[in-house]
N, CA, C and O of each residue as an XYZ file, in Angstrom:
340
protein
N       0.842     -1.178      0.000
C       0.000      0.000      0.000
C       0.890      1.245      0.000
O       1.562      1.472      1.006
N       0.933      1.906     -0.845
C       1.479      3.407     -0.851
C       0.806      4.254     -0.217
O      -0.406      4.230     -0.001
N       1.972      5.432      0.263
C       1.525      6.297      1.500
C       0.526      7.712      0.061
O       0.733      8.144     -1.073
N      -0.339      7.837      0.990
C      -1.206      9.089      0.686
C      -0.341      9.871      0.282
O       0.613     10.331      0.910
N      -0.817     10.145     -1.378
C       0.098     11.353     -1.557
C      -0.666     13.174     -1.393
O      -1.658     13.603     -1.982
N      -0.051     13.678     -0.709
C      -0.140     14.656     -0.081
C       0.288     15.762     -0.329
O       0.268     16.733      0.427
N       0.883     15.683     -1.849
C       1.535     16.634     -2.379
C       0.344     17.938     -2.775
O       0.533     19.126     -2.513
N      -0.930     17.356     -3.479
C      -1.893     18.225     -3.626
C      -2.783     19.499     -2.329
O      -3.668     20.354     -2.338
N      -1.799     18.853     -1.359
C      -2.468     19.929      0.186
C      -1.625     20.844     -0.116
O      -1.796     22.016     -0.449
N       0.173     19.638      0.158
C       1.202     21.025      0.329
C       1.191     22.218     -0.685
O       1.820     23.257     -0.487
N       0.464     21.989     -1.727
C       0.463     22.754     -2.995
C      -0.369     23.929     -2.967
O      -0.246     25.077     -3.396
N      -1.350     23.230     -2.263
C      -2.867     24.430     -1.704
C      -1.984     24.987     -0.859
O      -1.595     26.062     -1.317
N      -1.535     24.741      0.098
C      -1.149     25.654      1.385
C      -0.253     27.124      0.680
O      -0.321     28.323      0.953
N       0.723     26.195     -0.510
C       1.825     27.151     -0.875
C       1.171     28.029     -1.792
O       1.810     29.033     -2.107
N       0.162     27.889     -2.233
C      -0.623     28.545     -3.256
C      -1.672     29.640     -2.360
O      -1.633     30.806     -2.753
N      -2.283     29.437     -1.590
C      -2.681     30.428     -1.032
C      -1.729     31.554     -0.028
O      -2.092     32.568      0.569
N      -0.505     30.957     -0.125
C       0.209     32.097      1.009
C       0.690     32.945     -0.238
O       0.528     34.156     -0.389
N       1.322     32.053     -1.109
C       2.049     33.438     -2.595
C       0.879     34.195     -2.983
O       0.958     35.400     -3.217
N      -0.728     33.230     -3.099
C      -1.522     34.579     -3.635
C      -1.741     35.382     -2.340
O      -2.118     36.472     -2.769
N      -1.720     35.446     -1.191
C      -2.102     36.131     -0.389
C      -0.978     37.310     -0.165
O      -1.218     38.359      0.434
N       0.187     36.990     -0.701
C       1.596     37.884     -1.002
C       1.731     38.654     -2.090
O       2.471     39.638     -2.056
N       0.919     38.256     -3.384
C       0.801     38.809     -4.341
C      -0.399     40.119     -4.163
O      -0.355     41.314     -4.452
N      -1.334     39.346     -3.617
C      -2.378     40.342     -3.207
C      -1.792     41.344     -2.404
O      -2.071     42.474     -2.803
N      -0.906     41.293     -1.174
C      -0.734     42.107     -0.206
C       0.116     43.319     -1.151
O      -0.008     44.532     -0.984
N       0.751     42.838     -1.886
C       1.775     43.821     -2.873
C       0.730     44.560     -3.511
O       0.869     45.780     -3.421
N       0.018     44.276     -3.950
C      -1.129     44.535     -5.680
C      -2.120     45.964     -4.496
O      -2.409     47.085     -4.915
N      -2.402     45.502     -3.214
C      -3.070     46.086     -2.557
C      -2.103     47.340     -2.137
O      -2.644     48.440     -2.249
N      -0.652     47.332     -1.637
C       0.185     48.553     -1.528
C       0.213     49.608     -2.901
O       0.356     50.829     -2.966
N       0.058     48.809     -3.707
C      -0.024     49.774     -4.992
C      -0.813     50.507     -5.250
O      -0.717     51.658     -5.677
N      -1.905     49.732     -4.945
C      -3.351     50.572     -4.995
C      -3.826     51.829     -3.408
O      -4.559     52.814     -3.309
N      -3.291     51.375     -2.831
C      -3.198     52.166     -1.936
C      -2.511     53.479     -1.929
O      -2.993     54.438     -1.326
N      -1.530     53.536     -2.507
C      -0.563     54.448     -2.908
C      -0.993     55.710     -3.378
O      -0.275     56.710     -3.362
N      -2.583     55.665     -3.951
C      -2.971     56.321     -5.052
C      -4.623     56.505     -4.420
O      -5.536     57.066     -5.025
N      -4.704     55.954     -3.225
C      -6.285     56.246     -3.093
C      -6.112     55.943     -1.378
O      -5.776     55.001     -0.660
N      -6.497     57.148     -1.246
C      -5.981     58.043      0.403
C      -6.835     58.559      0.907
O      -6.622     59.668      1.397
N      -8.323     57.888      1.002
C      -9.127     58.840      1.780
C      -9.423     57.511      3.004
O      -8.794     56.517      3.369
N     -10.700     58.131      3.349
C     -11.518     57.213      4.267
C     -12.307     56.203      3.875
O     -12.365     55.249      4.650
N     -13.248     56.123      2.382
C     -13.373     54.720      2.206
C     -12.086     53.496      2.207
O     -12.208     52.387      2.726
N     -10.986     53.946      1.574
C      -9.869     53.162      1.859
C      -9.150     52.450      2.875
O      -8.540     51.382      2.916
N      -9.501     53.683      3.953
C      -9.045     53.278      5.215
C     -10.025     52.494      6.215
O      -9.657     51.814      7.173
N     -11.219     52.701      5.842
C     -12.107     51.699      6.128
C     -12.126     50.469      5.838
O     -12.422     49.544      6.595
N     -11.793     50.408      4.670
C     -12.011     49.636      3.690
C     -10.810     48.195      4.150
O     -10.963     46.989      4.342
N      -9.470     49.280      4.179
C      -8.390     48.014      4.829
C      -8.629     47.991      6.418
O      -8.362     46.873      6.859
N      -9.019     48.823      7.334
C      -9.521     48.127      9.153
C     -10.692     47.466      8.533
O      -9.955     46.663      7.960
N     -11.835     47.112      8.158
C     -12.605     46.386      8.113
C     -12.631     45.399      7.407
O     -13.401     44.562      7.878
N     -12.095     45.041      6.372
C     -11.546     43.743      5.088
C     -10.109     43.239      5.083
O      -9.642     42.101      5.035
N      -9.554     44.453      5.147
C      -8.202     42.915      4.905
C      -7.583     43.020      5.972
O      -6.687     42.183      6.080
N      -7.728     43.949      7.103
C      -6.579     43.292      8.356
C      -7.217     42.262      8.958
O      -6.730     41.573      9.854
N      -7.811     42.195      8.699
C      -8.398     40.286      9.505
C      -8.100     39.344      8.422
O      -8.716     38.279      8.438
N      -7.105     39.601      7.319
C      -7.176     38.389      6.495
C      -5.812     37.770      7.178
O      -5.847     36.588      7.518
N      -4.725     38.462      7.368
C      -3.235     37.964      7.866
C      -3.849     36.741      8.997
O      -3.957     35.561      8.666
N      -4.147     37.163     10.107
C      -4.487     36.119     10.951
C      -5.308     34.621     10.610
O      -5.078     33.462     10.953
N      -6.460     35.307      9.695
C      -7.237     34.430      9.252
C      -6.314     33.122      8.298
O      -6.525     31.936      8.551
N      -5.610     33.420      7.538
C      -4.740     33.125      6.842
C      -3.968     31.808      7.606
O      -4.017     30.592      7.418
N      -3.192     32.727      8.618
C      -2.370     31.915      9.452
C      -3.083     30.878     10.374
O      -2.630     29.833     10.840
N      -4.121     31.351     10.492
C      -4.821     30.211     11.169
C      -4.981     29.236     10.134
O      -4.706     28.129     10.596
N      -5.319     29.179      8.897
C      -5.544     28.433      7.718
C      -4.090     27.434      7.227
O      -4.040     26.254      6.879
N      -3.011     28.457      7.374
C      -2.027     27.574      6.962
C      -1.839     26.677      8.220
O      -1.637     25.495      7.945
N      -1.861     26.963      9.419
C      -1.879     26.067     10.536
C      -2.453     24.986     10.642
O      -1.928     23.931     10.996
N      -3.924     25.215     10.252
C      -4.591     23.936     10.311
C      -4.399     23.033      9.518
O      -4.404     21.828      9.769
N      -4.118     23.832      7.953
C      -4.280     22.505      7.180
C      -2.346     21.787      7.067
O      -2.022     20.697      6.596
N      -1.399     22.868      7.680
C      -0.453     21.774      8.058
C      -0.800     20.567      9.364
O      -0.186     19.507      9.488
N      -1.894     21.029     10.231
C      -1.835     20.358     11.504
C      -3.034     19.048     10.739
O      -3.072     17.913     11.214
N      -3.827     19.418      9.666
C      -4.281     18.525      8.648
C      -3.361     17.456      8.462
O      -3.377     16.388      9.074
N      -2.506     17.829      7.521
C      -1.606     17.178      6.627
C      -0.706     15.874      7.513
O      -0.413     14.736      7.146
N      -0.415     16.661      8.914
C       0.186     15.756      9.935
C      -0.776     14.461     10.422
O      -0.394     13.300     10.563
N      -1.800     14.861     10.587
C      -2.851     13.948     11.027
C      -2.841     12.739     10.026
O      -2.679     11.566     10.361
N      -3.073     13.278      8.526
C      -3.322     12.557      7.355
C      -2.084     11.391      7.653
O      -2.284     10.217      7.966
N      -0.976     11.946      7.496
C       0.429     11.225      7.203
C       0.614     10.380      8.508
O       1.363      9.417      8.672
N      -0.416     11.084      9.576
C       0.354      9.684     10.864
C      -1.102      8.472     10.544
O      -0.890      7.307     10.208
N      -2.069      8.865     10.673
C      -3.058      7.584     10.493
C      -2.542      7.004      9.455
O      -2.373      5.801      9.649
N      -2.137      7.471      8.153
C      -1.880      6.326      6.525
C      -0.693      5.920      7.322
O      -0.452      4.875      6.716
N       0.330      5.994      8.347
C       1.586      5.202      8.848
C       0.539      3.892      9.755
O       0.611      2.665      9.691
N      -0.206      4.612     10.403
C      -1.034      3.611     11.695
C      -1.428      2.693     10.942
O      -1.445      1.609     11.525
N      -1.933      2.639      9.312
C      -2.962      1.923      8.789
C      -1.972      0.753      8.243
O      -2.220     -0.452      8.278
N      -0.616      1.462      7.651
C       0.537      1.034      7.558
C       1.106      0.057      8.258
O       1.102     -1.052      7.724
N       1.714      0.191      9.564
C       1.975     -0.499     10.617
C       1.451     -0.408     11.747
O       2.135      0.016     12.679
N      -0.180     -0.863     11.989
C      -0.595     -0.595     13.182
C       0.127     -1.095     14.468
O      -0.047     -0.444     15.499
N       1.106     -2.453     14.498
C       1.873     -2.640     15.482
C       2.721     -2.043     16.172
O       2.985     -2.316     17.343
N       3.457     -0.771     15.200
C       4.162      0.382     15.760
C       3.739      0.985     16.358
O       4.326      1.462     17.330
N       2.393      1.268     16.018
C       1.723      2.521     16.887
C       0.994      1.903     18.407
O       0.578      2.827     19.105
N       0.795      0.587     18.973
C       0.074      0.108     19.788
C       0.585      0.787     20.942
O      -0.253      1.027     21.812
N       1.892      1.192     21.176
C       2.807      2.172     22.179
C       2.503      3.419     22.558
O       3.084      4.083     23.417
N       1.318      3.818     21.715
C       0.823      5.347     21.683
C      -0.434      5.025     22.059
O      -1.266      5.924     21.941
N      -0.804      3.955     22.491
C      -2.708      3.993     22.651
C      -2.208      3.758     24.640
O      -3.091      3.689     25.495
């Protein structure tokens, strides 16, 4: 039995942090050029809650990915793991 391939998570994870880097750039630019108060509303109410949100996201779905990779080992060699129950 081959182990779960897992390459398609790590790919999501890395794919939403570069677009969320690309965005953060694309958004300084635009900012640069539009300086009032819808703007400034606009970033305290929409995107400073995305950084955290984010990080909570890449967290989980690495704390995902860990989960995935230890049960496909358990399913693997459940005799190894009888030491952990």
């Amino acid at each position: 039995m081959n182990p779960l391939p897992l390459g398609p998570l790590y790919e999501s994870q890395t794919r939403i942090r570069q677009e969320f880097l690309d965005f953060t750039a694309q958004w300084q630019k635009t900012k640069e050029g539009w300086r009032d108060e819808p703007a400034r509303r606009f970033e305290e109410q929409s995107l400073n809650t995305l950084t955290p949100t984010l990080t909570r996201v890449s967290a989980a779905m690495q704390t995902f990915a860990e989960e995935i990779r230890s049960a496909d080992q358990a399913l693997h060699d459940p005799e190894a793991n009888l030491g952990d129950m």
